[in-house]
MDTraj code that builds the backbone (N, CA, C; nanometers):
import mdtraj as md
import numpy as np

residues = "UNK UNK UNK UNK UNK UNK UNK UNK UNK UNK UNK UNK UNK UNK UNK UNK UNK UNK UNK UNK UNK UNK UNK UNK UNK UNK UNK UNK UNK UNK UNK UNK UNK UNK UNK UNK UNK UNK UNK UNK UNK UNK UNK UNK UNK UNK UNK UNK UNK UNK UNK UNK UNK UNK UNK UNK UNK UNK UNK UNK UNK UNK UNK UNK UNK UNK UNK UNK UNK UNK UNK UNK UNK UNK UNK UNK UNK UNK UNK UNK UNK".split()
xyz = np.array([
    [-8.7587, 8.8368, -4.0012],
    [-8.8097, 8.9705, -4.0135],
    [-8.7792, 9.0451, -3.8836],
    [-8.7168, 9.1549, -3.9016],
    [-8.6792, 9.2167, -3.8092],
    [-8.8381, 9.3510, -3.7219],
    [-8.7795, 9.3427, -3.5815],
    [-8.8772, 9.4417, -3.5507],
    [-8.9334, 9.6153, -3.6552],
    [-8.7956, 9.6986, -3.7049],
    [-8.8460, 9.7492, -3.7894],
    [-8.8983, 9.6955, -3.9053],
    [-8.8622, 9.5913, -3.9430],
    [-8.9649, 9.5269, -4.0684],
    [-9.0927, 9.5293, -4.0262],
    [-9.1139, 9.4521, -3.9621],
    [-9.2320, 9.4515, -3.8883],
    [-9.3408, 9.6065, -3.8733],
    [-9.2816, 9.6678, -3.8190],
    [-9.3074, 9.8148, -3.7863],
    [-9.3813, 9.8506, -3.8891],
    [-9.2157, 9.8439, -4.0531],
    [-9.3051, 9.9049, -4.1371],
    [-9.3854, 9.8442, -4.2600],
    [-9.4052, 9.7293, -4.2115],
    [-9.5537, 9.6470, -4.2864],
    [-9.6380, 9.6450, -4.1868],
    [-9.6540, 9.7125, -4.0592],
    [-9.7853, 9.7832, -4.0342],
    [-9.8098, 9.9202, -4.0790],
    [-9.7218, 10.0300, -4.0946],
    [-9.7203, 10.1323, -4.1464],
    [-9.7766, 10.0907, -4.2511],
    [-9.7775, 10.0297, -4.3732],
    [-9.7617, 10.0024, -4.5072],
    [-9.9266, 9.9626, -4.4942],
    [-9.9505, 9.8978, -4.4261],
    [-10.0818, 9.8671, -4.4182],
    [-10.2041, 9.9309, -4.3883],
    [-10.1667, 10.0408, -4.2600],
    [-10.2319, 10.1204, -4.1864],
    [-10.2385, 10.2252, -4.3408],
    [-10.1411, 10.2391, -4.3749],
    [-10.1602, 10.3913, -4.4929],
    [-10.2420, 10.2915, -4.5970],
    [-10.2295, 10.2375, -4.6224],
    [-10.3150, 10.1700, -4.7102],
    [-10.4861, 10.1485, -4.7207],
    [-10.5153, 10.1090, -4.5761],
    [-10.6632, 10.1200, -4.5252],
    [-10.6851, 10.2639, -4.5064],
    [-10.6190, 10.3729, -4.4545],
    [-10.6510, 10.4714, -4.5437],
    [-10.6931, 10.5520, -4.6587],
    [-10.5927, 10.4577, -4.7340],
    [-10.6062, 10.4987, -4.8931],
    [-10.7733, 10.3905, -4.9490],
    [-10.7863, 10.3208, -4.9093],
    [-10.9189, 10.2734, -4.9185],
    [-11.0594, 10.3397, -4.8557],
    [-11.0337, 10.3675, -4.7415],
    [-11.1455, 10.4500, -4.6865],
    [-11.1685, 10.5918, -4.7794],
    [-11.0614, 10.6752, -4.8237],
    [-11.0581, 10.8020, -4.9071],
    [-11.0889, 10.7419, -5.0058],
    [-11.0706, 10.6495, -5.0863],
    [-11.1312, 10.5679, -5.2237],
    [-11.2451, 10.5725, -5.2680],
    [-11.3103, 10.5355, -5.0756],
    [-11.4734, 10.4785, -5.0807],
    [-11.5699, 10.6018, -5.0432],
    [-11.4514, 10.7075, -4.9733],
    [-11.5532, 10.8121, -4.9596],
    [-11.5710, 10.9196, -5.0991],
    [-11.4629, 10.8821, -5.1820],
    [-11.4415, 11.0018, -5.2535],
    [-11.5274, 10.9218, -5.4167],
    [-11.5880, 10.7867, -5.3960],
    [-11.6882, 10.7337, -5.4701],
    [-11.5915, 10.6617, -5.5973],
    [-11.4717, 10.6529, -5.5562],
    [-11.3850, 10.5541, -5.6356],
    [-11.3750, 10.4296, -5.6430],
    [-11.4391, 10.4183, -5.4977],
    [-11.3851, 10.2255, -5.4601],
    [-11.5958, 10.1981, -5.4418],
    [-11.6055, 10.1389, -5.4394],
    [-11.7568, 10.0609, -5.3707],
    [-11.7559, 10.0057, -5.2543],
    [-11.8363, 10.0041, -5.1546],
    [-11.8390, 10.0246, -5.0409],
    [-11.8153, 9.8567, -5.0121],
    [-11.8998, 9.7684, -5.1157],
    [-11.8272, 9.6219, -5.0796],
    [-11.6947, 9.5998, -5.1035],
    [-11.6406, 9.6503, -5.1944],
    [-11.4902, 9.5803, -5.2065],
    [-11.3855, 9.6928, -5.1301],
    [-11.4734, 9.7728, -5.0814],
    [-11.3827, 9.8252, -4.9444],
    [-11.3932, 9.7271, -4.8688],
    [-11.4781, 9.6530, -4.7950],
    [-11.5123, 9.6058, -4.6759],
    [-11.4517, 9.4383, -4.7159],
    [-11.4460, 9.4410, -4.8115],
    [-11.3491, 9.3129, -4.8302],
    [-11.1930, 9.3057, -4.8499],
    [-11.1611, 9.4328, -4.8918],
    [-11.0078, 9.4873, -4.8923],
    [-10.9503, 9.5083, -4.7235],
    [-11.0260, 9.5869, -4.6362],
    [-11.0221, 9.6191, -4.5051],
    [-11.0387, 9.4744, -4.4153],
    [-11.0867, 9.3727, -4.4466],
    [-11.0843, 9.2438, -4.4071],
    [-10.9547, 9.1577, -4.4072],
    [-10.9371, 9.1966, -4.5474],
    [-10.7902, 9.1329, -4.5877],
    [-10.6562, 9.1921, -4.4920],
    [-10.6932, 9.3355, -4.4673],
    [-10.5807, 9.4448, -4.4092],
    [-10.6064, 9.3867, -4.2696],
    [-10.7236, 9.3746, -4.1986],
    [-10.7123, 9.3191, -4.0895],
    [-10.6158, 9.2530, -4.0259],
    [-10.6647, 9.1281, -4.1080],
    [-10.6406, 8.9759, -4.0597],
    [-10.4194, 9.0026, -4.0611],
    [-10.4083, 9.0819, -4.1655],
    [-10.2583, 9.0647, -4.2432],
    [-10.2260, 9.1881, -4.0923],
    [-10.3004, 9.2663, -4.0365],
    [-10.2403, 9.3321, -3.9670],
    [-10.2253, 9.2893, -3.8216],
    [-10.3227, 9.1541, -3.7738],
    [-10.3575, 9.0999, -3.6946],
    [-10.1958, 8.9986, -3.6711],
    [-10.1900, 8.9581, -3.8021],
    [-10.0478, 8.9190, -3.7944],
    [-9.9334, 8.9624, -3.7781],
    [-9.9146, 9.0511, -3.8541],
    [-9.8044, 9.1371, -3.8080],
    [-9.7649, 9.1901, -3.6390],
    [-9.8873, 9.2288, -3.5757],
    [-9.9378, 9.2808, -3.4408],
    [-9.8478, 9.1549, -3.3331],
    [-9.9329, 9.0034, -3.3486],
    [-9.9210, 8.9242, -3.2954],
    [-9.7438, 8.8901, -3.3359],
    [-9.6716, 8.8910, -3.4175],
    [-9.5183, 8.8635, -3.4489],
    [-9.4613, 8.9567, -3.3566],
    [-9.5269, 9.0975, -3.3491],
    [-9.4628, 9.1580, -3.3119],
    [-9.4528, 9.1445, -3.1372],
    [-9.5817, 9.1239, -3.0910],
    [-9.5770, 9.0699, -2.9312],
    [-9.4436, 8.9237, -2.9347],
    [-9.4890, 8.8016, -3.0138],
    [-9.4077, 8.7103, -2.9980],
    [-9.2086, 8.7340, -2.9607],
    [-9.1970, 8.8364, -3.0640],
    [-9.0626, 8.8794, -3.0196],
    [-9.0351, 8.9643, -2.9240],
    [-9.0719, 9.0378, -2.8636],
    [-9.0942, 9.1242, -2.7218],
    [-9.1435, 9.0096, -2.6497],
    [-9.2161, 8.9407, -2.6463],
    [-9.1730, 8.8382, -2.5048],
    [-9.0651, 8.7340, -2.5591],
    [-9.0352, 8.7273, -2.6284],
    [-8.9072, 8.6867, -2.6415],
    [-8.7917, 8.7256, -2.5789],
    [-8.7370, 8.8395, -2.6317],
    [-8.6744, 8.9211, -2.5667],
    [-8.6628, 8.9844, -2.4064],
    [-8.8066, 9.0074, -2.3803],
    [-8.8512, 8.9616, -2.2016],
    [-8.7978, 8.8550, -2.1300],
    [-8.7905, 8.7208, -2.2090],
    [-8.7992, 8.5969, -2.1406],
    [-8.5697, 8.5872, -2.1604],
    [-8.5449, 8.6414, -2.2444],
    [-8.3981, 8.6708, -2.2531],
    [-8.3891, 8.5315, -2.3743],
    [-8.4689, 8.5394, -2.4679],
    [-8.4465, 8.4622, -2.5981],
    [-8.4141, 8.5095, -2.7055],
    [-8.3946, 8.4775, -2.7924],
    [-8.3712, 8.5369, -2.9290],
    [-8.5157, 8.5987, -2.9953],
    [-8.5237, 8.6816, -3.0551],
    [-8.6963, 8.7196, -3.1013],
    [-8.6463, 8.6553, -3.2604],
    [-8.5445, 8.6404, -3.2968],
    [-8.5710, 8.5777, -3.4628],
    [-8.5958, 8.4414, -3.4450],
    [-8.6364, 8.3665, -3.3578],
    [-8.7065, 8.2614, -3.3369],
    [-8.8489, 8.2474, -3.3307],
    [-8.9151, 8.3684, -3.3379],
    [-9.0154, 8.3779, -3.3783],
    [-9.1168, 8.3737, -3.4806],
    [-9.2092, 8.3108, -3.5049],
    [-9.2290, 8.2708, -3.6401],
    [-9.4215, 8.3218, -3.6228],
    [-9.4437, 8.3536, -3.7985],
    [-9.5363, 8.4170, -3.7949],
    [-9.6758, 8.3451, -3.7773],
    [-9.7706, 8.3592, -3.7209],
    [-9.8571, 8.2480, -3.7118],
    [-9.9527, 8.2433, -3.8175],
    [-10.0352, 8.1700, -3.8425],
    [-10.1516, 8.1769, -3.9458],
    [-10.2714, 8.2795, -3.9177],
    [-10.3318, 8.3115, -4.0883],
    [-10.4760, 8.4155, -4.0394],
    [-10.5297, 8.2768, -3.9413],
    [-10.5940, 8.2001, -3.9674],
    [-10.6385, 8.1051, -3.9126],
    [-10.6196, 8.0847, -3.7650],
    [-10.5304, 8.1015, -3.7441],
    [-10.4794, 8.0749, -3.5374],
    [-10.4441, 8.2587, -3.4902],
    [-10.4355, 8.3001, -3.6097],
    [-10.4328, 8.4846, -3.5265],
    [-10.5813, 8.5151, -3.5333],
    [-10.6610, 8.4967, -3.6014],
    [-10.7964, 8.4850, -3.5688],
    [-10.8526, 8.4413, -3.4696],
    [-10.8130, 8.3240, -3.4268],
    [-10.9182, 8.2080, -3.3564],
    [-10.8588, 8.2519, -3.2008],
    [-10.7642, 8.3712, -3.2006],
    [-10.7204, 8.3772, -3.0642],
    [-10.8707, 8.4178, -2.9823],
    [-10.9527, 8.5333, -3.0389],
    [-11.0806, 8.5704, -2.9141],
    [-11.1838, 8.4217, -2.9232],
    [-11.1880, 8.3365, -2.9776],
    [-11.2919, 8.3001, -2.9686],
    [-11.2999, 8.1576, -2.8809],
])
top = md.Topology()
chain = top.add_chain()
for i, resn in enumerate(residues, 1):
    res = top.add_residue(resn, chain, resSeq=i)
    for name in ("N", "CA", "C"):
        top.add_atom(name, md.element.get_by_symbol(name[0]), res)
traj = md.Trajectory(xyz[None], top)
């Protein structure tokens, strides 16, 4: 996956948690399965975020960034804790 890939499956995502928040305000969506949709967008954006650092220090360090590989919700999560 290339850096604009990357880019635009955060775009894709970001407009998306948008389109959920206008859902929930405009009394289309329910305020729980917003907050469980926006969970999901997180974690998937948490990933994307973190791929995208991995290849910029890649590229810093004078490596290839398509050697970079995407990590799990599970370990992109567990990074603060």
């Amino acid at each position: 996956m290339s850096e604009q890939d990357i880019l635009g499956r955060i775009k894709s995502l970001v407009d998306r948690e948008h389109e959920l928040r206008s859902k929930t305000t405009s009394g289309e969506l329910d305020p729980e399965t917003e907050r469980r949709q926006l969970a999901d967008l997180e974690v998937q954006l948490d990933q994307c975020w973190d791929l995208l650092r991995q290849r910029r220090a890649r590229i810093d360090q004078g490596r290839s960034p398509d050697e970079a590989q995407p990590n799990t919700a599970h370990q992109v999560e567990g990074y603060l804790q």
